[in-house]
C-alpha positions as MATLAB code, in Angstrom:
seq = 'XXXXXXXXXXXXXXXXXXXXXXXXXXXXXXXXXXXXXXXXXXXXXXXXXXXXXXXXXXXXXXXXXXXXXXXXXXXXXXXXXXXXXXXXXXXXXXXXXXXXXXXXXXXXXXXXXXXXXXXXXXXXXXXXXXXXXXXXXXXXXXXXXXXXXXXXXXXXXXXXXXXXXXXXXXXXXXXXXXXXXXXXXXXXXXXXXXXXXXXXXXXXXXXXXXXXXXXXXXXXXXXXXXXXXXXXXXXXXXXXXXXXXXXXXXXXXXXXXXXXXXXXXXXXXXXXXXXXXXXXXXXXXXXXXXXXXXXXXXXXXXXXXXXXXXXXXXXXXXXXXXXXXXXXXXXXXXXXXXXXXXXXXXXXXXXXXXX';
ca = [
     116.818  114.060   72.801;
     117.535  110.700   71.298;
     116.749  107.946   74.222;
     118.920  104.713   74.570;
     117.115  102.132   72.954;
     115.533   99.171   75.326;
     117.328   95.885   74.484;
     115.301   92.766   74.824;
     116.511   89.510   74.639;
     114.024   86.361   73.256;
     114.211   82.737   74.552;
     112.091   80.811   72.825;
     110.215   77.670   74.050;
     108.527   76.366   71.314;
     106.350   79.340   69.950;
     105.729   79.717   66.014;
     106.104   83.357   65.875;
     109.232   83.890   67.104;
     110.066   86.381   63.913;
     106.506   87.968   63.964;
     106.998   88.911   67.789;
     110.620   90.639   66.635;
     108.827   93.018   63.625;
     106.057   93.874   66.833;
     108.802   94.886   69.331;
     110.781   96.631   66.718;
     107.835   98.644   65.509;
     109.120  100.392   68.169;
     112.167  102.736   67.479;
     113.034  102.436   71.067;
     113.310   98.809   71.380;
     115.705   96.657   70.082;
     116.320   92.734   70.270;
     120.161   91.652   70.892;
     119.748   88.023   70.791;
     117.600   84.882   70.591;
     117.912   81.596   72.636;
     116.228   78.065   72.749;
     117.429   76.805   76.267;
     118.268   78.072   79.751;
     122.013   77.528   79.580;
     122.566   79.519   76.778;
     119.732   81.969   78.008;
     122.119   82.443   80.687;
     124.940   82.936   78.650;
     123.543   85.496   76.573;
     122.455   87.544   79.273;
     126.196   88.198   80.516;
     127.278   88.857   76.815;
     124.572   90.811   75.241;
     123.497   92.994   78.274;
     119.676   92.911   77.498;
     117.395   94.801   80.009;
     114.755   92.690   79.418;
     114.292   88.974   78.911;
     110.937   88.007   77.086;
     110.321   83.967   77.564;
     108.344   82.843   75.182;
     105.707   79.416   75.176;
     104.366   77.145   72.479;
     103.228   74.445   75.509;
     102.420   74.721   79.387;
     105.258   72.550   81.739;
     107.636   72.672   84.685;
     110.738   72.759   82.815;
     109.463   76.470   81.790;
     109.457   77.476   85.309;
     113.150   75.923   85.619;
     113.683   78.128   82.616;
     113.099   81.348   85.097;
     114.643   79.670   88.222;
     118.124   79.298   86.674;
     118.056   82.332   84.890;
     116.886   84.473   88.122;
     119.877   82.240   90.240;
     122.784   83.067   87.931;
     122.018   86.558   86.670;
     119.064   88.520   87.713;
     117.345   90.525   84.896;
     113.601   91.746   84.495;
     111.532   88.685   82.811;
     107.847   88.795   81.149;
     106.919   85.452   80.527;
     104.766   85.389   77.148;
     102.664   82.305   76.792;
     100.869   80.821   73.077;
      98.513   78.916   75.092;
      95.304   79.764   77.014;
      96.689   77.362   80.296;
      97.754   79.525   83.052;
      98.303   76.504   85.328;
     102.304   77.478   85.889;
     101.069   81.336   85.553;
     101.855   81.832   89.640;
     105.083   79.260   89.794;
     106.676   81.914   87.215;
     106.329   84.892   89.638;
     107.495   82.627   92.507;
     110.672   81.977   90.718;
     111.510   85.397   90.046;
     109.668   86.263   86.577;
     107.647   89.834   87.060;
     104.869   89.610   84.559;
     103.408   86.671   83.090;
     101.006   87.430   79.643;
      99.220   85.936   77.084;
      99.850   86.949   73.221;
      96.708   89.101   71.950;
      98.367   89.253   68.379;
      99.686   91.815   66.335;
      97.073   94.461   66.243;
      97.553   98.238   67.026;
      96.411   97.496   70.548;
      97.995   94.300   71.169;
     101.380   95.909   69.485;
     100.590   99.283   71.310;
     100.201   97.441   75.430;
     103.134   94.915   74.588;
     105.598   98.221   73.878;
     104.064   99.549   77.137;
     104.387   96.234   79.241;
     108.141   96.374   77.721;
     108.899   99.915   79.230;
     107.249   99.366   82.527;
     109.771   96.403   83.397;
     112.236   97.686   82.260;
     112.433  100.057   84.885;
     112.427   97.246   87.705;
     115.102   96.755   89.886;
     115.347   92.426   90.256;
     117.524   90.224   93.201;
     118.952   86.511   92.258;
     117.091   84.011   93.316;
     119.416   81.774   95.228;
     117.190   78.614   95.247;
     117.374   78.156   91.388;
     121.180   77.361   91.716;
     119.806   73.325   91.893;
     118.791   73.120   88.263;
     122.207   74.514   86.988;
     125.394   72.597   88.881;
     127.796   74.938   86.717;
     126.534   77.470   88.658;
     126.869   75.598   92.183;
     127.443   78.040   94.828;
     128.381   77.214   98.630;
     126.861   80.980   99.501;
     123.893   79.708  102.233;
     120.300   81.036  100.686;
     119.208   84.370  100.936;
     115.533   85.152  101.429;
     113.408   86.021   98.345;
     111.321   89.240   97.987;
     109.254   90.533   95.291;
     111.573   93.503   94.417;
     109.015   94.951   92.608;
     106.900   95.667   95.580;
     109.980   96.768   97.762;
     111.517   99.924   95.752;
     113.983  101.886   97.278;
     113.690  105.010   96.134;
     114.395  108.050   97.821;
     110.565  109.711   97.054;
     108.164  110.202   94.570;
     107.554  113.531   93.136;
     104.158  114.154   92.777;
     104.054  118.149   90.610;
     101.121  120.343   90.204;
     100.870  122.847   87.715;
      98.016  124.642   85.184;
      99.136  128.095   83.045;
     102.453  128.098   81.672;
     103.302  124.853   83.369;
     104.365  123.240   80.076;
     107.408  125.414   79.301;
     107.988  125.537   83.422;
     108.375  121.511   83.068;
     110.324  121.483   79.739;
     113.157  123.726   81.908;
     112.646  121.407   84.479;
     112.574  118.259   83.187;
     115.710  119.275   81.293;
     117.794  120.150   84.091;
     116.920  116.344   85.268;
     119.414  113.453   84.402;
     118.182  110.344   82.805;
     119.092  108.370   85.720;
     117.084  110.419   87.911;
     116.493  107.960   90.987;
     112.710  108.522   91.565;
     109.423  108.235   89.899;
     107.565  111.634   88.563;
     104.006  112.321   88.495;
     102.693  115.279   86.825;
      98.737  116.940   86.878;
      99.137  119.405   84.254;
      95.189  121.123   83.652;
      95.043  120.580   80.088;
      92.729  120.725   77.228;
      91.033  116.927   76.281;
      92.991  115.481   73.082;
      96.451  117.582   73.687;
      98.138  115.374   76.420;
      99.410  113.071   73.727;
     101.246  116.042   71.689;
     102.582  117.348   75.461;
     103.858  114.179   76.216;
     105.856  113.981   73.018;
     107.401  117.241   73.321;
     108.447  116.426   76.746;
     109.903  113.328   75.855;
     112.072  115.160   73.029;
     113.425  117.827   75.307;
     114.690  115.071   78.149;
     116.540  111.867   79.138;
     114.224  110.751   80.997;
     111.056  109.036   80.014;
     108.064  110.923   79.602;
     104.987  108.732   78.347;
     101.081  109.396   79.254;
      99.778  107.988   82.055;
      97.202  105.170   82.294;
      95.578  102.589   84.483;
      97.385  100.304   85.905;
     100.736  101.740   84.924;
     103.337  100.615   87.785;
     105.921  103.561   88.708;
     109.273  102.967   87.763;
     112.110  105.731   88.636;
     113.675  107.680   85.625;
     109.906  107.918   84.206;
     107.578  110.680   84.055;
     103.582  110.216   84.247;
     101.935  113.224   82.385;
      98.300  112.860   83.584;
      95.443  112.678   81.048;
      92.896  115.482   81.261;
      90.032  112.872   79.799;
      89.718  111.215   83.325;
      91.928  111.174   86.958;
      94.319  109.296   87.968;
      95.872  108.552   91.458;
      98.174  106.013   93.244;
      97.328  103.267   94.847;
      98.901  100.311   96.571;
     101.823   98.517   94.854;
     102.365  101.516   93.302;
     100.022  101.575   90.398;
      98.381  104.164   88.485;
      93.907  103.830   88.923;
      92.051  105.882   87.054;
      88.743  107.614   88.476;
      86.078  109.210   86.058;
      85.699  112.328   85.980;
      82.388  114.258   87.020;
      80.980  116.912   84.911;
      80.886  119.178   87.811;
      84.746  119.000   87.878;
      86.454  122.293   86.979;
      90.043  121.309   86.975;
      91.251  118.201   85.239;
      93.718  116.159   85.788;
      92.800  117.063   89.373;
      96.260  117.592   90.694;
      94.319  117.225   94.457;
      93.673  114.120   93.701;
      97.049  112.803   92.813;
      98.422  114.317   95.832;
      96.891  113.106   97.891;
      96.972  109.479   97.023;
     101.031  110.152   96.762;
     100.746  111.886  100.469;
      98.517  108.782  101.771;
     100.646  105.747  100.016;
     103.706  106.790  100.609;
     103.959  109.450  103.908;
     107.311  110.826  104.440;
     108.696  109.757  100.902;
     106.371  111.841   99.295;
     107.508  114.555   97.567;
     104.998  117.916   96.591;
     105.730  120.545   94.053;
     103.338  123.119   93.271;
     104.137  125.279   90.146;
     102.703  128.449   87.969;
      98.711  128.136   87.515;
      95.507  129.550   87.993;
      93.452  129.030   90.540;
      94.175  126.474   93.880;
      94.019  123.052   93.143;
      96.720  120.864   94.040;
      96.759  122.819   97.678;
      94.764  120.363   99.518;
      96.746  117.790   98.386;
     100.207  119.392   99.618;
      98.674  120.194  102.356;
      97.736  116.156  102.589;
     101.332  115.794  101.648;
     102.697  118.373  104.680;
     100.922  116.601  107.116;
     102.232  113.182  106.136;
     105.822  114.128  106.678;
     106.670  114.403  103.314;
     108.671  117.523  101.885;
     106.915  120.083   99.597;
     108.335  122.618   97.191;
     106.749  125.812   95.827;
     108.184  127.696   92.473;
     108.758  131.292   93.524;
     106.182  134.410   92.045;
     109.247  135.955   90.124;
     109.749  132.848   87.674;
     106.018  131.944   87.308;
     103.792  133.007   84.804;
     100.743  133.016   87.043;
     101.409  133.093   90.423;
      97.930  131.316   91.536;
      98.141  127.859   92.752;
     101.278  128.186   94.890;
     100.456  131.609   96.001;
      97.674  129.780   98.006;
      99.834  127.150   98.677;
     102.508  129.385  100.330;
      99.889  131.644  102.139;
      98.733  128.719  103.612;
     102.333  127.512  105.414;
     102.282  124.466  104.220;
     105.374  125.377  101.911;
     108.881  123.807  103.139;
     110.921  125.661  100.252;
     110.156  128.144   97.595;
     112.221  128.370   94.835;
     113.049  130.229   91.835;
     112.748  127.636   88.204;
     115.919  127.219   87.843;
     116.672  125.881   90.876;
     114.337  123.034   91.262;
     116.222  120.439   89.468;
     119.096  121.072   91.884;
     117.305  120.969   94.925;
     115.230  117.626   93.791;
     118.873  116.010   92.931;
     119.987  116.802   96.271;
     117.211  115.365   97.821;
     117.626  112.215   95.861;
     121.202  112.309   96.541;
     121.055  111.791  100.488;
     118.605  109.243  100.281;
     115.464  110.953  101.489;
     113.531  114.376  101.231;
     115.857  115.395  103.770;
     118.402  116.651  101.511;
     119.803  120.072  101.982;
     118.571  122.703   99.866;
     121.264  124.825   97.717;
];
C-alpha cells in the first residue's frame, strides 16, 4: 500500500546547498518538498497555503533573528520544525527549542548515512503533535492578537495518546501481524512496538513487507528512535531494545547466553514500567514463554493485556503460558484484535469495551 508522501517545506537562511539538500530529501520516494522560502513572513504564508508537515529551517550563519524565525512561525501557525544549521556554533542551539522548534541538527553531508538519518529524523517529527507559541506574536504585528498568553509545553514530551501497544510474538507471528496490521487504519492513534524472534539479517526484508501490506508506518527500530502514533517499531533481532523516558527507543546488547531475541520481556516491561496504566500487552502465536514476564509486568501496572486465542494461532506457546498464568484480560480470536485495539483507542484509554 502506497503511503502519502511527507511534505516538507524549506526556509532558507543563507545556506549554499539549498538544491543539494532537495535531491537528499527526495532520494526518498516518500518525501516531497512543496515550497521554498527566504524570510519568516512568507515562511508563514506558505505554511497556510502549501500544508507542509514539516518545516526544515535552514542556516548559513549563527544569530537571533533565526530564533525570531521559529518564534513567529510557532505564534501564527504551529507545525513540526528541525532547525538545520551549516555552521559548527550551537550558541542559539537551546533558544530554538525554547521557541517551539523540536530538533535542532547539524548537516553531516550527503553520504548514505548522513542521507539515510536525515530521512529518519524527517519521519520521526513528522509524527509530533506541536501547540502555538503565543509569545512569538511580538515579532509579527500582522499577527497581533488580544488572546492573553497561554503557557508553553514541550508537546513532544506531553503525548496524549490513549496507550502504547507493546506485541509479542515468535512462530507464525509475521503473517499473524500482516492480518493485523491490515485491519489497522493509518491514523491509528497510538504508537506500536513489536518483538518478533527473528533470524539476524531478515528484520529489514520483514519490515518492508509490513510496510507494503499497511497504512501505517512500519520502519525498523533503532536507538534513540522517539515514538510517534500511526508508526510501528519492528524490533531488530541483532541487539534489544526497550523504552525509556521521553519515550525513546535504547538499545541493550545482547548476551550470548540469550535464547530469544528481540527479547519481547524486555520491551514489556520497559512499556509496563514507563507508562503504567497506558500500557497496552499483546501476546501472540510462538514458541516457547517469553514476553510473559513482561505482561505480567504490564498486568500489575494497570495496564490492559490481550492474548490471541489457540484456534487462530499457529503455535499456541507463548500465550498459552500467558493465559495459564491469569494475567490475561481478553483472549481473542485474529481477526478480532484490530477491532478491539480501535475500541480501546476510541474511548480514550485501555478501558474500551471489548466487541
Amino acid at each position: 500500500m502506497t503511503r502519502p508522501k511527507i511534505r516538507v517545506l524549506i526556509v532558507d537562511h543563507g545556506s549554499v546547498s539549498r538544491n543539494d539538500l532537495i535531491r537528499q530529501l527526495e532520494i526518498d520516494k516518500n518525501i516531497v518538498v512543496v515550497g521554498q522560502a527566504v524570510h519568516r513572513e512568507q515562511a508563514a504564508s506558505l505554511v497556510q497555503k502549501m500544508t507542509p508537515q514539516l518545516l526544515l529551517l535552514t542556516l548559513g550563519a549563527p544569530g537571533p533573528e533565526n530564533v525570531e524565525t521559529v518564534e513567529t512561525i510557532m505564534a501564527t501557525c504551529a507545525i513540526p520544525i528541525m532547525v538545520m544549521r551549516y555552521y559548527s556554533d550551537a550558541q542559539w542551539d537551546a533558544e530554538f527549542i525554547t521557541r517551539g522548534a523540536l530538533a535542532v541538527v547539524s548537516n553531516q553531508g550527503d553520504s548514505l548515512s548522513a542521507t539515510k538519518a536525515l530521512h529518519r529524523q524527517v519521519e520521526m517529527l513528522v509524527g509530533v503533535k506541536v501547540i502555538r507559541h503565543i509569545q512569538g506574536l511580538r515579532h509579527n504585528p500582522e499577527f497581533q492578537s488580544d488572546s492573553p498568553q497561554m503557557p508553553v509545553f514541550d508537546e513532544v514530551y506531553q503525548r496524549k495518546w490513549p496507550y502504547v501497544l507493546a506485541i509479542a510474538c515468535s512462530t507464525g507471528g509475521p503473517q499473524a501481524l500482516s492480518k493485523l496490521l491490515q485491519a489497522l487504519p493509518a491514523d491509528f492513534p497510538c504508537p506500536i512496538i513489536i518483538a518478533q524472534h527473528i533470524a539476524d539479517g531478515f528484520a529489514k526484508s520483514m519490515v518492508e513487507w509490513l510496510d507494503s501490506v499497511t497504512g501505517l508506518n512500519v520502519q525498523l527500530a533503532q536507538e534513540n528512535d522517539v515514538l510517534c502514533a500511526g508508526h510501528v517499531y519492528i524490533l531488530p533481532p541483532e541487539h534489544h531494545l526497550v523504552v525509556k523516558k521521553y519515550h525513546r527507543l535504547v538499545a541493550i546488547p545482547r548476551k550470548t547466553s540469550d535464547v530469544y531475541h528481540p527479547s519481547c520481556n524486555l520491551l514489556l516491561e520497559s512499556v509496563a514500567e514507563v507508562y503504567g496504566d497506558k500500557a497496552v500487552g499483546l501476546i501472540m502465536t510462538g514458541m516457547g514463554s517469553d514476553g510473559c514476564h513482561g505482561i505480567e509486568a504490564i498486568y500489575k501496572k494497570g495496564g490492559k493485556t490481550l492474548a490471541q486465542d489457540e484456534v487462530t494461532s499457529v503455535v499456541f506457546g507463548m500465550n498459552k503460558f500467558a493465559i495459564d498464568k491469569n494475567i490475561v484480560h481478553k483472549i481473542l480470536p485474529l481477526e478480532k484484535l484490530a477491532a478491539t485495539l480501535l475500541s480501546m483507542a476510541r474511548l480514550g484509554s485501555s478501558e474500551g469495551k471489548q466487541p
